[in-house]
N, CA, C and O atoms as CSV, one atom per row, in Angstrom:
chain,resi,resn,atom,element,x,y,z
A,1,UNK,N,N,89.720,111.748,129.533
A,1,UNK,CA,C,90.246,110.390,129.416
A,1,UNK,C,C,91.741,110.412,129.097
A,1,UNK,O,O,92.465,109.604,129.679
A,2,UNK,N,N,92.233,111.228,128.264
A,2,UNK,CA,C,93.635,111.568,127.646
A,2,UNK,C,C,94.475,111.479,129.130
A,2,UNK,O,O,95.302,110.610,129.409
A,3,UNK,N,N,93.973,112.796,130.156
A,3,UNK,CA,C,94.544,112.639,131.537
A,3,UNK,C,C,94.971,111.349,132.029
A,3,UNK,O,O,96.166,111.062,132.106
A,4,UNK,N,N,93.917,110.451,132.411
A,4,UNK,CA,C,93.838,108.850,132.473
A,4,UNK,C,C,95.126,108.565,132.448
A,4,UNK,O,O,96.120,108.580,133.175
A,5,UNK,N,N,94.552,108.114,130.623
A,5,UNK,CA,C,95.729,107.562,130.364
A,5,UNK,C,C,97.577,107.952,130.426
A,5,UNK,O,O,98.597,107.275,130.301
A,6,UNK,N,N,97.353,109.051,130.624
A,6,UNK,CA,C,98.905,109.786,130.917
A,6,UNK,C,C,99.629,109.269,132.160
A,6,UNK,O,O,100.820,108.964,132.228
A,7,UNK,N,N,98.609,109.214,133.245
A,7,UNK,CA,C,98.604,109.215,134.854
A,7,UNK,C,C,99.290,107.608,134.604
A,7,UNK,O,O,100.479,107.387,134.832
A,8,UNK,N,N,98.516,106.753,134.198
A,8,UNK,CA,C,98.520,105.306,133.897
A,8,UNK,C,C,100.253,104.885,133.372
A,8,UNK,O,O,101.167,104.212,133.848
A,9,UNK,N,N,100.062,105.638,132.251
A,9,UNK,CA,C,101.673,105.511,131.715
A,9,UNK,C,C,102.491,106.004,132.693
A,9,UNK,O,O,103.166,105.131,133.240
A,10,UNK,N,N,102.631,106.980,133.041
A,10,UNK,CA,C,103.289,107.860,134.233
A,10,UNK,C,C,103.841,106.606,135.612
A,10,UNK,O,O,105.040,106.390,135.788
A,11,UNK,N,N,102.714,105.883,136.489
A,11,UNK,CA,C,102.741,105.024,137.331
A,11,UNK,C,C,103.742,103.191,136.601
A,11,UNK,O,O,104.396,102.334,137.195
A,12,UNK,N,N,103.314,103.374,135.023
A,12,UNK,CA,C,103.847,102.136,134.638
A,12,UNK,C,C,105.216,102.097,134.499
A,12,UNK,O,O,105.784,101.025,134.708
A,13,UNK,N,N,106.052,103.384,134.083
A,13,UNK,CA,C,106.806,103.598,133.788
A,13,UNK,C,C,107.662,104.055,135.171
A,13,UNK,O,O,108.889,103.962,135.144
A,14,UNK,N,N,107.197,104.393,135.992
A,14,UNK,CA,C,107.603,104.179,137.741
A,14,UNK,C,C,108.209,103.270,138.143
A,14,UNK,O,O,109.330,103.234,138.650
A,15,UNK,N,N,107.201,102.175,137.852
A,15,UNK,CA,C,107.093,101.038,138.837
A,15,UNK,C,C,108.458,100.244,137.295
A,15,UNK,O,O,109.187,99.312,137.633
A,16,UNK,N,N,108.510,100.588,136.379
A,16,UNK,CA,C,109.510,99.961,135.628
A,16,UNK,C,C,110.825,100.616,136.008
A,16,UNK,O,O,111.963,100.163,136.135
A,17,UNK,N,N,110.524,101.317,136.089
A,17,UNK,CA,C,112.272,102.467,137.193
A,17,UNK,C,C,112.536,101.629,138.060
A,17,UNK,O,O,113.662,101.131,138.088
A,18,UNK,N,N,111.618,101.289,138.926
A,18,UNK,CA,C,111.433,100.498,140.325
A,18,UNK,C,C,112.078,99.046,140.375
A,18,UNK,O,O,112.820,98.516,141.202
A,19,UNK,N,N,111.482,98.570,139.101
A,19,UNK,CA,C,111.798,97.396,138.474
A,19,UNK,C,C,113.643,96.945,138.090
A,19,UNK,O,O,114.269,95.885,138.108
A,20,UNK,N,N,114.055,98.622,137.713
A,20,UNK,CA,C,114.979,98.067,136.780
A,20,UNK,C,C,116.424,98.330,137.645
A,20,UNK,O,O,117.601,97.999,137.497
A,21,UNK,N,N,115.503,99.260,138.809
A,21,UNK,CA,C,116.708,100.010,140.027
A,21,UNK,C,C,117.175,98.573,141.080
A,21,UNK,O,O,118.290,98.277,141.509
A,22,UNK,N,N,115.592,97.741,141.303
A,22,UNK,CA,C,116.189,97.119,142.339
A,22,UNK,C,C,116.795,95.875,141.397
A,22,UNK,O,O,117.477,95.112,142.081
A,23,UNK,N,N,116.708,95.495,139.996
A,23,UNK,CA,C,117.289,93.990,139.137
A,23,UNK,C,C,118.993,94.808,138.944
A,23,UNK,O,O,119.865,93.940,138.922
A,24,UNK,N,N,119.438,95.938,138.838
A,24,UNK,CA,C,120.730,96.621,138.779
A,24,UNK,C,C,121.743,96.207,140.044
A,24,UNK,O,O,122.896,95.777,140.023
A,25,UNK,N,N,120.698,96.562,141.330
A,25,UNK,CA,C,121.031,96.029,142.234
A,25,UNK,C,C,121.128,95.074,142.714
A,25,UNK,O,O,121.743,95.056,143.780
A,26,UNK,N,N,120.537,93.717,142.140
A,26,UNK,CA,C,120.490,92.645,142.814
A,26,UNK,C,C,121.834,91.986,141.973
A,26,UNK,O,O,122.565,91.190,142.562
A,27,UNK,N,N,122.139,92.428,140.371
A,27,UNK,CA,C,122.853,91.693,139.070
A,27,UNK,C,C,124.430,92.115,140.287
A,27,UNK,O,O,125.224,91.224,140.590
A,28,UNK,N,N,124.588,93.611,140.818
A,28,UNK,CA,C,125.726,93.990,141.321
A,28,UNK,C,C,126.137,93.415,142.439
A,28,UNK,O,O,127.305,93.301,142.811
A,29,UNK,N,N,124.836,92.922,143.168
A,29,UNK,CA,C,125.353,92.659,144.690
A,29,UNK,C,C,125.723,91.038,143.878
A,29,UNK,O,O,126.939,90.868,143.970
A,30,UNK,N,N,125.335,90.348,143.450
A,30,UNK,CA,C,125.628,88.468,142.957
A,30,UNK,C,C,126.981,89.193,142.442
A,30,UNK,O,O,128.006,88.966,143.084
A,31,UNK,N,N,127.038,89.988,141.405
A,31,UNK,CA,C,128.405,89.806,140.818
A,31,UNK,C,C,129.756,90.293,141.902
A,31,UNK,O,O,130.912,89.922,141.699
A,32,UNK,N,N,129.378,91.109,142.967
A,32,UNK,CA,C,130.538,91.747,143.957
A,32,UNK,C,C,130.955,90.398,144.934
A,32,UNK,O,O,132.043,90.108,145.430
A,33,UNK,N,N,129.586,89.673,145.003
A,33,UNK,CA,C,130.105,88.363,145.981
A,33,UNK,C,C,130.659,87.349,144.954
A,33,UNK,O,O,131.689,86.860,145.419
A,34,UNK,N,N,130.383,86.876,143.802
A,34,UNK,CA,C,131.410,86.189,143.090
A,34,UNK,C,C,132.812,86.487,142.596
A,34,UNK,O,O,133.700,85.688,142.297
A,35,UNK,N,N,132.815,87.768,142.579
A,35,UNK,CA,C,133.864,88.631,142.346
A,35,UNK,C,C,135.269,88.180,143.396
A,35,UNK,O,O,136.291,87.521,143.207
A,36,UNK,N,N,134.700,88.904,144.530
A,36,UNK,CA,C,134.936,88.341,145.453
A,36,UNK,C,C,135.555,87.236,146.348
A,36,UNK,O,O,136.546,87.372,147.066
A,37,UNK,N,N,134.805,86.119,146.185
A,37,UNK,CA,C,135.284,85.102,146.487
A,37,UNK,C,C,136.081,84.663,145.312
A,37,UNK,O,O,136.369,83.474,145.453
A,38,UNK,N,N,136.529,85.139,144.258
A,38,UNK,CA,C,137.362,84.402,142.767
A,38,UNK,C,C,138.735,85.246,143.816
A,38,UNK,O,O,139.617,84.570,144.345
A,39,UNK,N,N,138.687,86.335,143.914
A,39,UNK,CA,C,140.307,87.245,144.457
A,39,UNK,C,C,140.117,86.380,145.781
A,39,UNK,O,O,141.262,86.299,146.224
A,40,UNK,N,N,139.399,85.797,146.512
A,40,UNK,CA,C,140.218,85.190,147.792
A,40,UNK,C,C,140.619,84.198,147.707
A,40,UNK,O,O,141.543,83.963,148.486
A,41,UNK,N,N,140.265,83.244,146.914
A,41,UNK,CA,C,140.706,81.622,145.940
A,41,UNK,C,C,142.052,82.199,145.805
A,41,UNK,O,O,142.988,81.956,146.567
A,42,UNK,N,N,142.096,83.210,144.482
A,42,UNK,CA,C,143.275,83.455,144.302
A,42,UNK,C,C,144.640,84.090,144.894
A,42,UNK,O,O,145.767,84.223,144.416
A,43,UNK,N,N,144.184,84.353,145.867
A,43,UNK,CA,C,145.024,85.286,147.001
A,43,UNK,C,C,145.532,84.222,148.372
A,43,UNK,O,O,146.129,84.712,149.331
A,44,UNK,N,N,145.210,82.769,148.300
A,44,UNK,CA,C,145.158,81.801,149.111
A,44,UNK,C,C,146.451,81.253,148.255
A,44,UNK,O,O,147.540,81.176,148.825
A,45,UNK,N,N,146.331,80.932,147.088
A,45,UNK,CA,C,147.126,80.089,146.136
A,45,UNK,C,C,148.599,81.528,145.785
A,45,UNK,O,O,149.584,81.334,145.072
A,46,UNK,N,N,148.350,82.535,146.360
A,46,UNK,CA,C,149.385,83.464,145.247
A,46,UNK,C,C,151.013,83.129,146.744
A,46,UNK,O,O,151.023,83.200,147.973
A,47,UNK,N,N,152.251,82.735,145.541
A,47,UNK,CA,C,153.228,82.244,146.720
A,47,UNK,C,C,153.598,83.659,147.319
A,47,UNK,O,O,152.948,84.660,147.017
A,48,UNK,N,N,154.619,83.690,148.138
A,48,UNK,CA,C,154.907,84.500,149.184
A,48,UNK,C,C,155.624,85.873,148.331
A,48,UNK,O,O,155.412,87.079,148.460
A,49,UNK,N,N,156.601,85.077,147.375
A,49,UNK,CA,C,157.969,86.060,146.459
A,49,UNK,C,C,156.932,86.758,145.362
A,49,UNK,O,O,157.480,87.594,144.644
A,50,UNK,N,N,155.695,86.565,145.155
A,50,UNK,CA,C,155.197,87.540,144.198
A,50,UNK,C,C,154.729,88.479,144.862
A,50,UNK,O,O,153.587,88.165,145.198
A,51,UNK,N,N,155.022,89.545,145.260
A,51,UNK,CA,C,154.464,90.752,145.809
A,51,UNK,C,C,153.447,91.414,145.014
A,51,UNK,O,O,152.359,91.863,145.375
A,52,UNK,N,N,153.815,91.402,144.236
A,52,UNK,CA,C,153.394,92.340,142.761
A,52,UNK,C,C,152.005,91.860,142.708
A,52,UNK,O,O,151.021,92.553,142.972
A,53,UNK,N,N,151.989,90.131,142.205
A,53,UNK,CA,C,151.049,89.880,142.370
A,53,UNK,C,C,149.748,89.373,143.642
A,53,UNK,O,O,148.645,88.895,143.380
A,54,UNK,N,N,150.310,89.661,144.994
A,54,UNK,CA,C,149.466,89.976,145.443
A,54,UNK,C,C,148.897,91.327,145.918
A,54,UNK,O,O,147.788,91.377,146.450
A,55,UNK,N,N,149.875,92.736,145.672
A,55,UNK,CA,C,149.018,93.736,145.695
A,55,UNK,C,C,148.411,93.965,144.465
A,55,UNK,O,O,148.000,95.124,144.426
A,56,UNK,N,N,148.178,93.335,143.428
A,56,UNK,CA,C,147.251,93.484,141.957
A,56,UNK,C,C,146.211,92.829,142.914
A,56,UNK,O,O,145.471,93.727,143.316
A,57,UNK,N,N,145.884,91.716,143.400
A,57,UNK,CA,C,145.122,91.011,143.763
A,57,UNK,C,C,144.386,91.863,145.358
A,57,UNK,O,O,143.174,91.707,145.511
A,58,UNK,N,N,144.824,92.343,145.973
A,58,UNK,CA,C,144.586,93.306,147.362
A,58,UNK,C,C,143.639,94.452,146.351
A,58,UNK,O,O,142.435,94.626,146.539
A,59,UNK,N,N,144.262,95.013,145.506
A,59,UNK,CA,C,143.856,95.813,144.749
A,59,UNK,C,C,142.434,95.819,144.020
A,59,UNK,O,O,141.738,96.834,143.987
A,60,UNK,N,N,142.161,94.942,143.598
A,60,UNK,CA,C,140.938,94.230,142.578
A,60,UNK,C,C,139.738,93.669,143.879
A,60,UNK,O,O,138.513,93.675,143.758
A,61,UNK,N,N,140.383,93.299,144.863
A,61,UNK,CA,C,139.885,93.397,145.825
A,61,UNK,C,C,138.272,94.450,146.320
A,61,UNK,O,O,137.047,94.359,146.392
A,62,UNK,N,N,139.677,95.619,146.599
A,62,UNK,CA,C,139.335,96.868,147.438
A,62,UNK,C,C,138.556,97.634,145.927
A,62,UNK,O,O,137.357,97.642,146.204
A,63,UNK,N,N,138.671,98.037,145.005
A,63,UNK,CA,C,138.170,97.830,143.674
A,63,UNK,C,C,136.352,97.252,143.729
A,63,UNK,O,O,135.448,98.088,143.719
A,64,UNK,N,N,136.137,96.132,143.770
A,64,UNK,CA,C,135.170,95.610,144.064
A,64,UNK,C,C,134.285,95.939,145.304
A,64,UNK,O,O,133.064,95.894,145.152
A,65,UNK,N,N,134.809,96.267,146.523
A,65,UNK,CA,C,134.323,96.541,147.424
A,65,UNK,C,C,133.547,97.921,147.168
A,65,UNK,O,O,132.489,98.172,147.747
A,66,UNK,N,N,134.153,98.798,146.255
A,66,UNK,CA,C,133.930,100.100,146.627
A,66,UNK,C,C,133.122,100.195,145.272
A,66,UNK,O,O,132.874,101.366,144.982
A,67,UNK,N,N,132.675,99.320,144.421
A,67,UNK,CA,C,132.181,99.613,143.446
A,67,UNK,C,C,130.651,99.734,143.169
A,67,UNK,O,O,129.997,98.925,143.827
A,68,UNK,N,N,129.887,100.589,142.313
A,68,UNK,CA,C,128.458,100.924,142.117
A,68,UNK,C,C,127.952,100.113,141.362
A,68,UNK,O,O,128.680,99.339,140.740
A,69,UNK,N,N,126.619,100.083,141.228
A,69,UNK,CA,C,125.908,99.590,139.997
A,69,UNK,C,C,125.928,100.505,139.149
A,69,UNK,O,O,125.970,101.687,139.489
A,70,UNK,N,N,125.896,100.058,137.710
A,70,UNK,CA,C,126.042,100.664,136.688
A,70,UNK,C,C,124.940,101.681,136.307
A,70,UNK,O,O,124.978,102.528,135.414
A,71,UNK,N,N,123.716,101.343,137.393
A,71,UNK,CA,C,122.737,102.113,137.103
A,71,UNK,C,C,122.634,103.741,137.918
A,71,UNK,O,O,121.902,104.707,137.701
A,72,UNK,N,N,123.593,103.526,138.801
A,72,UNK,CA,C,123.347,104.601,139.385
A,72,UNK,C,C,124.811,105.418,138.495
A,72,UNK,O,O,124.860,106.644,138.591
A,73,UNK,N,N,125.719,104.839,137.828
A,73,UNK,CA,C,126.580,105.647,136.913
A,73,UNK,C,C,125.973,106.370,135.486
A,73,UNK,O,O,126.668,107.068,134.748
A,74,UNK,N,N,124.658,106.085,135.276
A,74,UNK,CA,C,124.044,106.107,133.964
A,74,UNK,C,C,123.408,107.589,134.476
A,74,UNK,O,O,122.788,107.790,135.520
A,75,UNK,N,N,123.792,108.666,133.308
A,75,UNK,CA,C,123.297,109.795,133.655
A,75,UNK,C,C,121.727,109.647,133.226
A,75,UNK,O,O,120.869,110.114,133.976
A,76,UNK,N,N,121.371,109.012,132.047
A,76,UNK,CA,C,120.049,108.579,131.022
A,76,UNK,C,C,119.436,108.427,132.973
A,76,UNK,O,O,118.820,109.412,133.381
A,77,UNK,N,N,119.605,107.476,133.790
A,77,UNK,CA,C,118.944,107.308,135.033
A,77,UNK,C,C,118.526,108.435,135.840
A,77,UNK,O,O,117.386,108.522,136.297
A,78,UNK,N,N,119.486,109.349,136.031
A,78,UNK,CA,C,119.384,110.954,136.775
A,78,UNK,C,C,118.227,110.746,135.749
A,78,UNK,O,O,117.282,109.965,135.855
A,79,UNK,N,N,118.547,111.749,134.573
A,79,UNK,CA,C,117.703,112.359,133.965
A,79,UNK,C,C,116.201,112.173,134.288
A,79,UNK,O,O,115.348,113.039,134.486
A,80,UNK,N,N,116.063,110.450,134.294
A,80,UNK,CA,C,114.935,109.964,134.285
A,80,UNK,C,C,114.090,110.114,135.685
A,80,UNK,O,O,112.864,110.103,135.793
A,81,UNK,N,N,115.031,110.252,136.694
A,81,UNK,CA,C,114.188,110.279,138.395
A,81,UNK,C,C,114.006,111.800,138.553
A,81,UNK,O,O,113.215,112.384,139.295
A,82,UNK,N,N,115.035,112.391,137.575
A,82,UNK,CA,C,114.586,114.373,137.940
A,82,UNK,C,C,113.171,114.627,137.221
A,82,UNK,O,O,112.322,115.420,137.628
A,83,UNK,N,N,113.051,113.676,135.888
A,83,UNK,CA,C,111.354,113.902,135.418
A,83,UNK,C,C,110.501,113.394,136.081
A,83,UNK,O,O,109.498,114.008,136.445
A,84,UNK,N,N,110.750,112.137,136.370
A,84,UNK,CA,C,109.643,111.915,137.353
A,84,UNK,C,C,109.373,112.554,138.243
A,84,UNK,O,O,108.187,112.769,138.496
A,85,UNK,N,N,110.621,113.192,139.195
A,85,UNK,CA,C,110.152,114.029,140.351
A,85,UNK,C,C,109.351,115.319,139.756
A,85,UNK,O,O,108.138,115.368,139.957
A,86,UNK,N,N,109.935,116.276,139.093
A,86,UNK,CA,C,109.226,117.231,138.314
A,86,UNK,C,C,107.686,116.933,138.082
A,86,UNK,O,O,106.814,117.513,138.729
A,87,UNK,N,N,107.385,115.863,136.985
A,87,UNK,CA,C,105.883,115.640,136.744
A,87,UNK,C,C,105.375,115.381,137.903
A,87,UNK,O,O,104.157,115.549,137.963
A,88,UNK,N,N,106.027,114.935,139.097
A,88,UNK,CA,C,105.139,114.726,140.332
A,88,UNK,C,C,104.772,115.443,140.849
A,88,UNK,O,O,103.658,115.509,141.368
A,89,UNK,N,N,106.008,116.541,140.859
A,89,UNK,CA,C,105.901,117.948,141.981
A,89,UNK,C,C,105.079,118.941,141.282
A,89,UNK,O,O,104.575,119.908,141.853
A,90,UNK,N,N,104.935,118.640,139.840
A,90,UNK,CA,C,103.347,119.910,138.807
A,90,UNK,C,C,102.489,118.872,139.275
A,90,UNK,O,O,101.949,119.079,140.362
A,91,UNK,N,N,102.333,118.175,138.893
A,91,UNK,CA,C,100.371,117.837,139.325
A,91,UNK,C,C,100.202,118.038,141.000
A,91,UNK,O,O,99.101,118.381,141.432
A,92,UNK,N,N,101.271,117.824,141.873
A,92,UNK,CA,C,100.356,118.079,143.221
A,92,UNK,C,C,100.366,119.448,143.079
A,92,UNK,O,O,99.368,119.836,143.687
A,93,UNK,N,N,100.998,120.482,142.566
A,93,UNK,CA,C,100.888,122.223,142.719
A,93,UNK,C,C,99.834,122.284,141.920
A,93,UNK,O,O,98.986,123.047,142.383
A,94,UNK,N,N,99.468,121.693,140.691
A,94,UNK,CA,C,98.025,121.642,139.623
A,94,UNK,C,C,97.129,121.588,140.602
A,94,UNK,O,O,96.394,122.559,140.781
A,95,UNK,N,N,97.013,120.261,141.542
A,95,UNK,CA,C,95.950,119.628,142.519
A,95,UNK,C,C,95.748,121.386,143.618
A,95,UNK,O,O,94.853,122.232,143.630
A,96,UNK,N,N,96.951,121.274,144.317
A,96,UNK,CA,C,96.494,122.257,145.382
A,96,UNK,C,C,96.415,123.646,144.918
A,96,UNK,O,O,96.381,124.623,145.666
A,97,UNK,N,N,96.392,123.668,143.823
A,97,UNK,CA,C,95.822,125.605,143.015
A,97,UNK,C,C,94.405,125.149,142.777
A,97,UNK,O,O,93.401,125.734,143.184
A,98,UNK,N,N,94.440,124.022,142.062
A,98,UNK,CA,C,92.687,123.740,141.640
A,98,UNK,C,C,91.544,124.005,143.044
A,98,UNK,O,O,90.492,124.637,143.138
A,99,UNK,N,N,92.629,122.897,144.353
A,99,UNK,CA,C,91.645,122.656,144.697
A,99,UNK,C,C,91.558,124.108,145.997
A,99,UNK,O,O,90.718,124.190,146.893
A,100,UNK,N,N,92.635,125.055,145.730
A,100,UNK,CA,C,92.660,126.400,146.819
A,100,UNK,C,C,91.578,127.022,145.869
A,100,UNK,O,O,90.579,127.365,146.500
A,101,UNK,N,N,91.507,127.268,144.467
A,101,UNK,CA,C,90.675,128.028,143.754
A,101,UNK,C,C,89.149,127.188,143.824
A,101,UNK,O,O,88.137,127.881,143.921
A,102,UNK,N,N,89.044,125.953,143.781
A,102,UNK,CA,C,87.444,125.628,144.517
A,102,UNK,C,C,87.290,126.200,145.706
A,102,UNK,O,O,86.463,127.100,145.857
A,103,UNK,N,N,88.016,125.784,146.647
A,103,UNK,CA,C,87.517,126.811,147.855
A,103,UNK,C,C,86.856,128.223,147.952
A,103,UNK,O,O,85.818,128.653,148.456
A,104,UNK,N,N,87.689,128.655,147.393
A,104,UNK,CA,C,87.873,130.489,147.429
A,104,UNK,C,C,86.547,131.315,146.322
A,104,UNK,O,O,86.102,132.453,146.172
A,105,UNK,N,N,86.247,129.576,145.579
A,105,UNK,CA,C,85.309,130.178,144.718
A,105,UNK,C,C,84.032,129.739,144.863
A,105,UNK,O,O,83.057,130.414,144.532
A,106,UNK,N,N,83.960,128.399,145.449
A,106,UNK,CA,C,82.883,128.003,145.785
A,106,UNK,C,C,82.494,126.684,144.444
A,106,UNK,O,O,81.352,126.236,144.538
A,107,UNK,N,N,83.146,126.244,143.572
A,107,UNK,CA,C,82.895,125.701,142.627
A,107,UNK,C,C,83.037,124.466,142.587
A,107,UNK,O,O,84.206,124.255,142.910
A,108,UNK,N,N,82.493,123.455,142.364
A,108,UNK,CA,C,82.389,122.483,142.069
A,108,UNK,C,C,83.918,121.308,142.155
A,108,UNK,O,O,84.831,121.743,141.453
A,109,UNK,N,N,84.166,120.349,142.677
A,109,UNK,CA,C,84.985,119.430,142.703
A,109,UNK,C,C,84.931,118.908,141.111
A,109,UNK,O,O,85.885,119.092,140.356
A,110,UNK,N,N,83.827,118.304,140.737
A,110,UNK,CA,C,84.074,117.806,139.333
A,110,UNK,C,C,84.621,118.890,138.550
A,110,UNK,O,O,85.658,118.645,137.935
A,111,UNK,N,N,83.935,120.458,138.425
A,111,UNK,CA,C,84.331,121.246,137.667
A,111,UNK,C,C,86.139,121.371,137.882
A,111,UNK,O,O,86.828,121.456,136.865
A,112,UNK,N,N,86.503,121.371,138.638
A,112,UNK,CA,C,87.610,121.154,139.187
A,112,UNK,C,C,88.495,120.254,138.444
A,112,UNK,O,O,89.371,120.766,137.747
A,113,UNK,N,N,88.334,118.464,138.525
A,113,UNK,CA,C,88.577,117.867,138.267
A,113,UNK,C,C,89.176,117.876,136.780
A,113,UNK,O,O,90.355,117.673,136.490
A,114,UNK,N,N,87.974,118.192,135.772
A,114,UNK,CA,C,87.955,119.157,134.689
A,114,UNK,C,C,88.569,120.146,134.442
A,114,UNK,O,O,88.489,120.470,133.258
A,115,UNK,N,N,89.390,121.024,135.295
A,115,UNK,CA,C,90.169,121.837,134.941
A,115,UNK,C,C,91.620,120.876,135.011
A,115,UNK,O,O,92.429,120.676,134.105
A,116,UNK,N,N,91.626,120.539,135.949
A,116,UNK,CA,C,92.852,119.789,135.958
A,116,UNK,C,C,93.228,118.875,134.940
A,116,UNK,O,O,94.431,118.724,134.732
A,117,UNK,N,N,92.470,118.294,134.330
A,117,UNK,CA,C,92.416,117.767,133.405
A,117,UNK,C,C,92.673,118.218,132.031
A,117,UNK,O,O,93.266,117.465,131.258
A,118,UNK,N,N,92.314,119.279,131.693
A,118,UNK,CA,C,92.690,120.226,130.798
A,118,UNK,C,C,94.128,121.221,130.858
A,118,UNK,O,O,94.843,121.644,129.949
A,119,UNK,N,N,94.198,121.387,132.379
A,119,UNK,CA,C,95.946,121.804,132.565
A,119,UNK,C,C,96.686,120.615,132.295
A,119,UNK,O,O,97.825,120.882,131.913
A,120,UNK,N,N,96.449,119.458,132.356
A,120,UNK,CA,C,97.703,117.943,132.299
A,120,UNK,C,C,97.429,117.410,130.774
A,120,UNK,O,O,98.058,116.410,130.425
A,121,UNK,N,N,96.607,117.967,129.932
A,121,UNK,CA,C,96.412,116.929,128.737
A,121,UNK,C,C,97.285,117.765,127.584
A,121,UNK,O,O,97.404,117.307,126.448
């Protein structure tokens, strides 16, 4: 049962990655288009003799265009998709040793199941 519940947390905590990757992305893409349209307002109104201030404004621009979500700058995020991949990539090598050693031995799927279960808890 311990297994279970691991697997359970494991998938909840996924789908909250999932959750928090695509709300990062949606907060960046609203803020790059308001962003955005504030430097072309202001780049309409800036007079001809300020140079200065319209390459600050060209600038903040191109700035915005090229910019990430904060989530993919967050190392805490790596960290978190290299464990997940890891715990993913041991239980299917757990799965296909268990289930090459049922073969080869002739033993039982549940007994099986049961081992695996005891390698993940």
């Amino acid at each position: 049962k311990q297994w279970y519940q691991r697997r359970v947390l494991f998938f909840y905590l996924l789908l909250e990655e999932f959750m928090d990757l695509y709300q990062s992305q949606k907060t960046h893409s609203r803020y790059k288009e308001w962003r955005s349209k504030q430097i072309e307002r202001d780049l309409q109104y800036v007079p001809d003799k300020l140079t200065e201030e319209r390459e600050y404004l060209q600038n903040q621009a191109e700035a915005v265009r090229n910019s990430s979500s904060r989530y993919q700058q967050d190392p805490w995020n790596w960290f978190d998709w290299i464990s997940y991949i890891s715990m993913f990539v041991t239980s299917i090598c757990v799965i296909t040793c268990l289930m090459g050693k049922t073969l080869m031995e002739g033993e039982s799927y549940s007994e099986s199941y049961r081992q695996f279960a005891l390698w993940t808890s």
